[in-house]
C-alpha positions in Angstrom: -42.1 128.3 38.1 -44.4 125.6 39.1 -43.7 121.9 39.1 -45.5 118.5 39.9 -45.9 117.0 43.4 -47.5 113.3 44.4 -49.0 113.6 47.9 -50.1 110.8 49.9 -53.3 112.3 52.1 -55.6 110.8 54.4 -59.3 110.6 52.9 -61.0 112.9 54.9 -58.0 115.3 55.0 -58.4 115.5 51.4 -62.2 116.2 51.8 -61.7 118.9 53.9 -59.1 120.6 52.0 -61.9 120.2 48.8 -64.1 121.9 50.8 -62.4 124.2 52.5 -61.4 125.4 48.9 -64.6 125.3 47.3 -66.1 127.6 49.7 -62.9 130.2 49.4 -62.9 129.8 45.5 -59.6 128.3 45.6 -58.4 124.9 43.9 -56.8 122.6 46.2 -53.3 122.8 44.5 -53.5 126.9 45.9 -54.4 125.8 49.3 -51.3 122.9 49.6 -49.5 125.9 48.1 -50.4 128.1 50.2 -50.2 125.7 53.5 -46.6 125.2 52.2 -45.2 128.7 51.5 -46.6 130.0 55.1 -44.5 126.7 56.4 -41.3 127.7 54.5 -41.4 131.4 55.9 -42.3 130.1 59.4 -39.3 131.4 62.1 -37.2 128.0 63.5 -38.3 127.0 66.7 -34.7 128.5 68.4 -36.2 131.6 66.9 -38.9 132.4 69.8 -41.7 134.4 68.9 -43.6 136.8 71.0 -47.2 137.9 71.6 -48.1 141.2 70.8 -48.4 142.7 73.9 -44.8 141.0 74.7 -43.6 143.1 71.7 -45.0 146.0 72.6 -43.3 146.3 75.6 -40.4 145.4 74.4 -37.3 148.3 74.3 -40.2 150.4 77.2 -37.9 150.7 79.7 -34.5 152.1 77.7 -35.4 155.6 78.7 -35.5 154.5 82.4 -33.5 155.6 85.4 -33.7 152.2 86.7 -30.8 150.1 86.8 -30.2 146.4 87.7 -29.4 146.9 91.1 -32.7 149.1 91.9 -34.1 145.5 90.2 -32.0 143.1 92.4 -32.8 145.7 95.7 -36.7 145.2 94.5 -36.5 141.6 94.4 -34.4 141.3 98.1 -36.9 143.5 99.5 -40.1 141.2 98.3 -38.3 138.0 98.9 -36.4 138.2 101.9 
């Protein structure tokens, strides 16, 4: 279901946005749509989001003998 919407747009905003569609064969009101859906699926910004190598490494070490004290020993032996 589709309905009406009454934007107020800066002038050269809006001649971007006719350009930008022209050259992807899209019509402007698929482009605002577009633009819009991506912002209503966004994650909050609570929700942080990681980089892909960040996500990669996530969950690397479960399989690790290393425990937090082997960490904090690490850390006492580099800083102090």
């Amino acid at each position: 279901m589709s309905g009406k919407l009454t934007l107020y747009i800066e002038e050269d905003v809006i001649n971007y946005v006719k350009s930008y569609a022209k050259a992807h064969k899209l019509s402007v009101s698929k482009v605002v749509n577009n633009f819009l859906t991506l912002l209503k699926n966004h994650k909050p910004e609570d929700e942080t989001e990681n980089a892909p190598l960040t996500n990669s490494l996530q969950g690397v070490l479960k399989k690790s003998d290393l425990s937090e004290e082997d960490y904090h020993r690490y850390l006492e032996e580099k800083y102090l």
